[in-house]
Structure formats: C-alpha cells, structure tokens
C-alpha positions as CSV (number, residue, x, y, z in Angstrom):
1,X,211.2,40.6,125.3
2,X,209.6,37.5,126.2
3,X,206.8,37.7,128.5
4,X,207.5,37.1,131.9
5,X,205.1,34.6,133.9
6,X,206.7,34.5,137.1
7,X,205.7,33.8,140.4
8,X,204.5,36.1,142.9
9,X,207.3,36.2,145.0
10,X,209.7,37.7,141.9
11,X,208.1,41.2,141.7
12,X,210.4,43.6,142.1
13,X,209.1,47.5,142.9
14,X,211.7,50.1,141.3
15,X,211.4,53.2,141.7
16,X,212.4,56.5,140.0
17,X,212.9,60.3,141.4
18,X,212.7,63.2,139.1
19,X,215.9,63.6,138.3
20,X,216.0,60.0,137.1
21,X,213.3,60.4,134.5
22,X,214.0,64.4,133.3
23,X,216.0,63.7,130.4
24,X,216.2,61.0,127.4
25,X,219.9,60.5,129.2
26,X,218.3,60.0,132.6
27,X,215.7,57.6,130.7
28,X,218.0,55.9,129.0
29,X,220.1,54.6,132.4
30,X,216.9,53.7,134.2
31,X,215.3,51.6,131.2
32,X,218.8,49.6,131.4
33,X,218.3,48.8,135.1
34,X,214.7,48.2,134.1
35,X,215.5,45.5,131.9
36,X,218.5,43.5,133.5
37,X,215.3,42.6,136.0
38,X,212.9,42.1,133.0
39,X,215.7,39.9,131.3
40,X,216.3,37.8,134.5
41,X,212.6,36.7,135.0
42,X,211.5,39.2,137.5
43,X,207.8,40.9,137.2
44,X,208.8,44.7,137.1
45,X,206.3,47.6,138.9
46,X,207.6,50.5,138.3
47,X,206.6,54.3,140.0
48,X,208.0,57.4,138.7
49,X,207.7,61.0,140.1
50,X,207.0,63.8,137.9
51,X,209.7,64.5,135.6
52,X,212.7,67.1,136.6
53,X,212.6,69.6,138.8
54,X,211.5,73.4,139.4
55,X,211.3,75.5,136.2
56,X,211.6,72.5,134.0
57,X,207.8,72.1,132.8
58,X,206.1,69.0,134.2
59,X,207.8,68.9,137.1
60,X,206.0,69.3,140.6
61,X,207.3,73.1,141.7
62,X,206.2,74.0,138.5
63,X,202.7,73.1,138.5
64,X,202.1,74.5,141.7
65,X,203.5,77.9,140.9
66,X,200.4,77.9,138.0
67,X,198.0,78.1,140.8
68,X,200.6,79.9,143.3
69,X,201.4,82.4,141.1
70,X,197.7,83.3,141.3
71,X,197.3,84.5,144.8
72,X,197.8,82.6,147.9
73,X,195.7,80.8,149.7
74,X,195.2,78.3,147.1
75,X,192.4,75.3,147.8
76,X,194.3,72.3,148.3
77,X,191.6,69.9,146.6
78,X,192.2,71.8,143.6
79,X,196.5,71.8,144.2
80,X,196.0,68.0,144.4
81,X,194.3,68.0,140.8
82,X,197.2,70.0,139.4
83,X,199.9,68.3,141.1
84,X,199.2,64.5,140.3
85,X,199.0,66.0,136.6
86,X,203.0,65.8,136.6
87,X,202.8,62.1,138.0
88,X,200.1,60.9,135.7
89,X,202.2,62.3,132.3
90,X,205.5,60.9,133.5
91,X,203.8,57.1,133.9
92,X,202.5,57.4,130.4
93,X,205.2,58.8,128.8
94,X,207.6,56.4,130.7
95,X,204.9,53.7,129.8
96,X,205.1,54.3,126.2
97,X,209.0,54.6,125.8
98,X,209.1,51.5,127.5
99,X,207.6,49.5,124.8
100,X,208.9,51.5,122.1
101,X,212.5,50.1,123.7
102,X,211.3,46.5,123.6
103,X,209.7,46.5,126.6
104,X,206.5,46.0,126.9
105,X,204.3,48.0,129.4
106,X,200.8,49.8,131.2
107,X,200.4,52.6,132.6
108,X,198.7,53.1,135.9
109,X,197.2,57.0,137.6
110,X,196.7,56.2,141.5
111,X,193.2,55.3,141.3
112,X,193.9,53.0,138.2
113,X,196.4,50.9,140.7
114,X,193.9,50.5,143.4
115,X,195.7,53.2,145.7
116,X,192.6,54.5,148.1
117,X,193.6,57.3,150.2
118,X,191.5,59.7,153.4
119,X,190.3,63.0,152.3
120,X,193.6,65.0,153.9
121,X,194.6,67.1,150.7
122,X,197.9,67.5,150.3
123,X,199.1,65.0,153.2
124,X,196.7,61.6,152.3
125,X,196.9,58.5,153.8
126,X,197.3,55.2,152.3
127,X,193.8,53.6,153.7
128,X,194.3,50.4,151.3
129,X,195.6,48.9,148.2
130,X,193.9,46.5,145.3
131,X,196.3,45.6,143.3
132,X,194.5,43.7,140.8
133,X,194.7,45.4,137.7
134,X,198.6,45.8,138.4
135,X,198.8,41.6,139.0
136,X,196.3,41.2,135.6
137,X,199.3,43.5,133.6
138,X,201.9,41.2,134.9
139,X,200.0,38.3,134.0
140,X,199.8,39.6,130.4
141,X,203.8,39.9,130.6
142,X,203.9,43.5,130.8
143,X,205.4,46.1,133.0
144,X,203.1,48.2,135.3
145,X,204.4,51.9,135.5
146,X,202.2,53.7,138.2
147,X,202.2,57.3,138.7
148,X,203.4,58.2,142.3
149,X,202.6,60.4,145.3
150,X,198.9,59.9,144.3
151,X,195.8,58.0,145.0
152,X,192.4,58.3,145.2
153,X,189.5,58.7,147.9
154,X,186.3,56.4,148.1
155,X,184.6,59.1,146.3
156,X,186.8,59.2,143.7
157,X,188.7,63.0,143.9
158,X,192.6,62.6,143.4
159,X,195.0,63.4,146.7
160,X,198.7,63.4,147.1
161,X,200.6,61.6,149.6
162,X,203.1,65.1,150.7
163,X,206.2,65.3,149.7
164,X,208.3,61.7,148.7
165,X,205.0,60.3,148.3
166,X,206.5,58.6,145.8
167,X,208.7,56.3,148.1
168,X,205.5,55.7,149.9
169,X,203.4,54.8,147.1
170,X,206.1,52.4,146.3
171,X,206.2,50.5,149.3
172,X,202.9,50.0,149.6
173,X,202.8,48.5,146.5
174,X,205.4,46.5,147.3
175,X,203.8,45.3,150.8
176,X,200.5,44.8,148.7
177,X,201.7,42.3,146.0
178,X,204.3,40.5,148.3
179,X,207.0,42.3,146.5
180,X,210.5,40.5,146.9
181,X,212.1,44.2,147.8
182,X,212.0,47.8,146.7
183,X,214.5,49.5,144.6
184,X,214.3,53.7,144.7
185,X,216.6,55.5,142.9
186,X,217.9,59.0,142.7
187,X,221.2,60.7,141.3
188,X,223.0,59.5,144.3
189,X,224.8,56.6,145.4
190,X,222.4,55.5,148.4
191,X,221.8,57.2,151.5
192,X,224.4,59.3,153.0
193,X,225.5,60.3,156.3
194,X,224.8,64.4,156.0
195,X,224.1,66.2,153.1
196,X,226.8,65.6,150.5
197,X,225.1,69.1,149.4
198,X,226.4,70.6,152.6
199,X,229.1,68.4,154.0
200,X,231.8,67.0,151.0
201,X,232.8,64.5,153.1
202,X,229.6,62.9,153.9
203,X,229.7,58.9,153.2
204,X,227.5,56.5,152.0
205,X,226.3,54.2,153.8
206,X,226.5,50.3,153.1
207,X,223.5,49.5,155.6
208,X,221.4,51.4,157.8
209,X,218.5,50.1,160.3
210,X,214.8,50.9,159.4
211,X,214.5,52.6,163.1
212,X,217.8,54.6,161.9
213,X,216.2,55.5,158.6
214,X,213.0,55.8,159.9
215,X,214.5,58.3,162.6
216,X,216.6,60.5,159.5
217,X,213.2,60.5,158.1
218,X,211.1,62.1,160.5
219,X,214.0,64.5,161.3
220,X,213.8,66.0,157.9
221,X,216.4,63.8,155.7
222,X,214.6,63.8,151.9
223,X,216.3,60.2,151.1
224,X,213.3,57.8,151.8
225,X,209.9,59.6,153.0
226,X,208.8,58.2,156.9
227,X,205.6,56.8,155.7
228,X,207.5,54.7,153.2
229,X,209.5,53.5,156.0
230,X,206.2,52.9,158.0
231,X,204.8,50.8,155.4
232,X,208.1,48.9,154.9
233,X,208.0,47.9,158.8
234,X,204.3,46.7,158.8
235,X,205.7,44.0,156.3
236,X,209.4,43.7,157.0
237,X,209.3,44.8,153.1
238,X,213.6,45.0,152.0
239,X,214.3,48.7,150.4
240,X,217.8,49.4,148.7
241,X,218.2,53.1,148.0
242,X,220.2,53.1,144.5
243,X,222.0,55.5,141.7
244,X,220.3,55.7,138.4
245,X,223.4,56.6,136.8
246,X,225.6,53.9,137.7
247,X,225.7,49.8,138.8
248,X,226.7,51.1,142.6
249,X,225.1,48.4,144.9
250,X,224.0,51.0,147.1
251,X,222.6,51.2,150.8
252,X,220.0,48.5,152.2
253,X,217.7,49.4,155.0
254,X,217.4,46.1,156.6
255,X,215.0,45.2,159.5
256,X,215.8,44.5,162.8
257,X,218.8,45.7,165.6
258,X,222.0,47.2,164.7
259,X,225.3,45.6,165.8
260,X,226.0,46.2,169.8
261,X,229.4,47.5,168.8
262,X,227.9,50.0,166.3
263,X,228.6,53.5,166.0
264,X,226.7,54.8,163.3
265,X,225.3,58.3,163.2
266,X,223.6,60.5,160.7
267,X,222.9,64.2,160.5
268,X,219.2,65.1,159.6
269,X,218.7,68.7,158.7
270,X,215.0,70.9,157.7
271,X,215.0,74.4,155.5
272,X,212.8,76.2,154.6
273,X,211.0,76.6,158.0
274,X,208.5,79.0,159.6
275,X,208.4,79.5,163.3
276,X,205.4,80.1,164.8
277,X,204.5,81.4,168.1
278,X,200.8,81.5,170.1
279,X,200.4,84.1,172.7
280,X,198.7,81.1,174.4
281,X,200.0,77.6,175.3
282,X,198.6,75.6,172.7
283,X,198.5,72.2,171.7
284,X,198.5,73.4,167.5
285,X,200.7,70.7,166.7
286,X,197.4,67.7,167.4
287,X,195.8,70.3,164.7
288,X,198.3,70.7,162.0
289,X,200.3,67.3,163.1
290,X,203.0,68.1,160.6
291,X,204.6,70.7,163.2
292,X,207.3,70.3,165.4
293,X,206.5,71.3,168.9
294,X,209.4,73.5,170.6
295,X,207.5,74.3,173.4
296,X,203.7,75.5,174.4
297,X,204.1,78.3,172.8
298,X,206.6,77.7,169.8
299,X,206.0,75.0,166.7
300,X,208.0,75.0,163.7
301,X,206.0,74.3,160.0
302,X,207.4,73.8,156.5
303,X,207.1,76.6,154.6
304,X,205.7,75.7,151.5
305,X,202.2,76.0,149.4
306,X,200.0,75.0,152.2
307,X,201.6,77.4,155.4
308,X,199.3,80.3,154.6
309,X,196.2,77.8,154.5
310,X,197.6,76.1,157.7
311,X,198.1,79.6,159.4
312,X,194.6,80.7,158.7
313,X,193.8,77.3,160.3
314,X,195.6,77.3,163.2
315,X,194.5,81.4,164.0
316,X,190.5,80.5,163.8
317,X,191.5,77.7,166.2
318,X,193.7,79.4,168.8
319,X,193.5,83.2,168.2
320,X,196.8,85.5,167.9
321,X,199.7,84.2,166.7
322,X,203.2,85.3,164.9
323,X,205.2,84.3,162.6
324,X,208.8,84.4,161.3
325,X,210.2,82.8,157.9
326,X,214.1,82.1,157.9
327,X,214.5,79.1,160.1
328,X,215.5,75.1,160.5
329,X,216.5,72.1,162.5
330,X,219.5,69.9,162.4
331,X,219.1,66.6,164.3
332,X,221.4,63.8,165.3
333,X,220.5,60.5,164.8
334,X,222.0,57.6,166.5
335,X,221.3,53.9,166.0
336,X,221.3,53.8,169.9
337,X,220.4,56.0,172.7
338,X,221.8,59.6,172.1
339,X,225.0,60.4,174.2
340,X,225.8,63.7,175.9
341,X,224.8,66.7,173.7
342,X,226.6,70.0,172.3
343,X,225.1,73.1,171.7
344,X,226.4,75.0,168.5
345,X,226.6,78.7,168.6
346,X,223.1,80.4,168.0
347,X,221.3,77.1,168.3
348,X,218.4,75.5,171.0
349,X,218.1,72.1,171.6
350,X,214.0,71.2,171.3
351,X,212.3,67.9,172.2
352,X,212.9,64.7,170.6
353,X,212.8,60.8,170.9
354,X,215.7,59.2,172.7
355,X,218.3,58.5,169.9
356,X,218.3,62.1,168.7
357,X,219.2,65.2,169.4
358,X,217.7,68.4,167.6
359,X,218.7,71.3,167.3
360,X,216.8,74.6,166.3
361,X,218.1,77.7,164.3
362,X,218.3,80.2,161.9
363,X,218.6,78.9,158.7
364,X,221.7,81.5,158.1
365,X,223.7,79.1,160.3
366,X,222.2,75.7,159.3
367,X,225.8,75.1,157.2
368,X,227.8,76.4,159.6
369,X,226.5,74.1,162.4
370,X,226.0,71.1,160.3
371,X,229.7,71.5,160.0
372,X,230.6,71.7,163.7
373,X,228.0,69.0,164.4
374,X,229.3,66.8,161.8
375,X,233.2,67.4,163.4
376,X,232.1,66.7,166.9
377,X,229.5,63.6,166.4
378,X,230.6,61.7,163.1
379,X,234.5,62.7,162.1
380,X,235.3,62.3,165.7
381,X,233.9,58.6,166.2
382,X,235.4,57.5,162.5
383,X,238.9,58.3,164.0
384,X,238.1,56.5,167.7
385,X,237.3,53.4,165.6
C-alpha cells in the first residue's frame, strides 16, 4: 500500500465491536472495509474492543470473572488493570495482522494515544486528548489502531470509560484530530428501532437525530454509548453506525432537528437491574450518578461487577437499605415531545425528560411489554402513515 499523506480533514475514525474482531472471518471483513478507505486516500484510526464475547478468552466478561470469581467486592483500580488487558491485546494483534495483509500499521494502549482520563474507576471521564503520536503515525503512512474503553490518569494508572467506552473513545478521537466522521461497526445493520433480539420486526433506521440517539442512549439502548454521543455534539462530529459483515450503508446520526412531519420512535430497554430501596428519602442517585431515581426512596442500578462496591457505598452514606435483583426499564423515545402514555400490565411509569416515557418492571415481563409497547407506539404509527 502506498503511504497515505493526506490532509487533515481525510481521517476517518472506524471503529470495531467485539464481535467484529473475534474471529479470522470477522477480521477478515473489517480489514476489507479497512482498506477501501486506505486505498481511496483517507488516513485510517482505527479502535477495537476486546475480542469476542463472554467465555471466549480475551474478551471483557472473561477477564472480569478472573478477579470475580475470587470473591466479591473486587477493587475497581485493580478491575481497570485487568480489563484494559483485553483492549490492549486486541490493538496489537489487530495492529500486526494489519501489516502482515499489506497494510501498514501502530498500535496504540489509551495512554500511548494521549487519552487522559479523572480517577472514577470503572466509569472515567475523557478530561482531554493529545493526539500527537497518532498524527506522527499518519504522517509516516501508517494506520493507528488504538485500544478502546481506556485511558489514562495524570498519574499515569489505567481506567476504563464503562461500558461502550469504545464508541466514546472513538469519538473523541475523532473530535480531537478533526476527523471527517466516525464509522462503528457491529454484526448489525445500523441502529434499530427495538431490539431485533426481542422484537423480529424491528427496522433499521436510515437516519436518526443525535438528541434521538442520545435519548436511546441514556435509556439503556447498547448501539452507541451516551458519552460518545456527548462528545459527537460538542463538535457536530458525523457517526454512521455500520455492519462489519456486509457493504449496508447503514444509519447516520446527523445533527440538528428532525423533520416537523416526523414520526419516528424507538424502544429503549435495561436488564439486568437491581432495585434499591432506602428506608429514608435520599438523594443516592448525586452519589452513585449512574442510578435511575424512581422516587425518594427507590433507584434502580445495573447489576454488574461494581453493584456490591456501590451498595457498600451508598449504605455507609445513607444507612439501611434493601435490595432486590430481577428488574428493568423499557423507555419510549420520541424525536418530539412524548404523546399520551399506556401503562402495560405489571409496569410503573418513573420520571423522565419530555420526549420519553419509561417504564419500570420485572424483568420476567420486559419481552412481553416490549411487545405491547412496540404494537401500541411504533406498528400503530407505521400503518397511520
């Protein structure tokens, strides 16, 4: 490949989910998209997630069930250190198979691409980016592959971004090196109006609004994480959610209002929750800011490798408190002010902004309701229009 000295304005940020780097096949489909952009002049940054998924051996889950399986709590500086492990092997092994296929390329951990983050473990923020040693391996004509959902603080100790830190550490990438637009791919076709995983039906959708996306993101949809969204808005940075495994064109998030006559809605669903309940009223949720508040007494909070930490947290802060696995949310998300709401059997409606409606339940019913819901406020408007 010849080396590419283009401009600033012809980077182009891809990229790749788990599933899209797990297997030589997987590999194989996201090198081709790699180098139709290489071919056509573009500078290429690319980010890759830890390879595959739980139970396969590099992948996130996996790591985190090596301290896990341990004993719980586990000290989330030291979960950080084991989980950027799976980021940090994928970007050199992707880095090396790049320019074994002709395409020459660096490799980049977090810290290496100028990423600095606070000292939140587990949940960092993105305090700045100096993205010189990335521009210096573009200059040179090479590819920089950065590991995602990683970065590092002043002091130098790795942290993760939370979950889909990858999208985020894309984006701001992109919004630091004036990136043309963002590419992230997955095994699906773009972004989808429900769960195709719970609802057949669901489509794809062509475009969607940042505030939609942004919206879908905070309500629990796993397409594009919020904070990649956030970072996309600060810069009106363009990100097109495509398939690895095919030449689909995908869905664009594009900035700025949706059509007056537009009807689009999306469904927005969490698992996997905890409910917790204070005997007091509390405001836990400025604490842990990652809960959903249902009322004074009731939050909801993922239940994953940091709840019993967060519990522990949240019970030296404000005393008693219970809590039951076994529940989740389904939210409605409109690209205008929500209409008129419906309440599902066994489901609450709890707070939320002005273009959505939540609901909160037991996660027994969540396909159930996502199935009523998805009748009432999405099948129902296709066939009006």
């Amino acid at each position: 490949m010849k080396k590419n000295k283009g401009s600033s304005d012809s980077i182009i940020v891809m990229k790749f989910g788990g599933t899209s780097v797990r297997s030589e096949e997987s590999r194989a489909h996201a090198i081709k998209h790699i180098r139709s952009h290489a071919d056509s002049g573009k500078q290429v940054v690319v980010v890759v997630s830890a390879m595959g998924r739980k139970g396969e051996p590099y992948a996130t889950d996996t790591l985190i069930s090596l301290l896990k399986d341990l004993g719980e709590p586990v000290n989330p500086a030291e979960l950080d250190s084991v989980m950027s492990i799976g980021e940090i092997l994928s970007s050199a092994y992707f880095s090396h198979l790049l320019s074994q296929n002709g395409l020459p390329a660096q490799a980049f951990t977090g810290s290496l691409a100028g990423i600095l983050t606070d000292d939140n473990p587990g949940n960092a923020e993105i305090l700045g980016i100096n993205p010189s040693r990335i521009r210096s391996a573009l200059k040179a004509g090479k590819i920089a592959v950065v590991a995602g959902f990683q970065g590092a603080t002043a002091e130098g100790d790795v942290r993760t971004l939370g979950r889909g830190g990858s999208d985020t550490s894309a984006v701001a990438l992109a919004s630091a090196l004036k990136a043309e637009k963002v590419e992230i791919y997955s095994d699906v076709d773009g972004i989808a109006n429900c769960d195709p995983c719970q609802i057949s039906e669901a489509d794809f959708m062509d475009t969607v609004s940042a505030s939609q996306i942004l919206s879908m993101a905070n309500e629990g949809s796993k397409v594009i994480h919020p904070r990649a969204i956030k970072a996309a808005l600060q810069t009106q940075t363009t990100i097109v959610a495509r398939n690895t495994f095919s030449n689909a064109p995908g869905t664009t998030i594009f900035h700025g209002t949706a059509a007056e006559d537009s009807i689009q809605v999306a469904l927005a669903h969490r698992d996997e929750m905890s409910l917790i309940e204070f005997e007091a009223e509390t405001d836990a949720d400025k604490l842990v800011p990652e809960m959903i508040r249902v009322d004074e007494h009731r939050f909801v909070l993922k239940n994953d490798v940091y709840l019993e930490s967060r519990v522990k947290e949240l019970q030296n802060k404000y005393g008693a408190l219970r809590k039951e696995n076994g529940w989740a949310t389904i939210s409605v998300v409109f690209d205008k002010s929500a209409p008129e709401s419906i309440s599902p059997p066994e489901t609450e409606i709890i707070p939320s902004s002005k273009n959505v409606i939540c609901y909160l339940l037991k996660e027994d019913f969540l396909t159930s309701s996502l199935r009523i819901l998805y009748g009432h406020y999405i099948s129902a408007l296709l066939t009006q229009s």
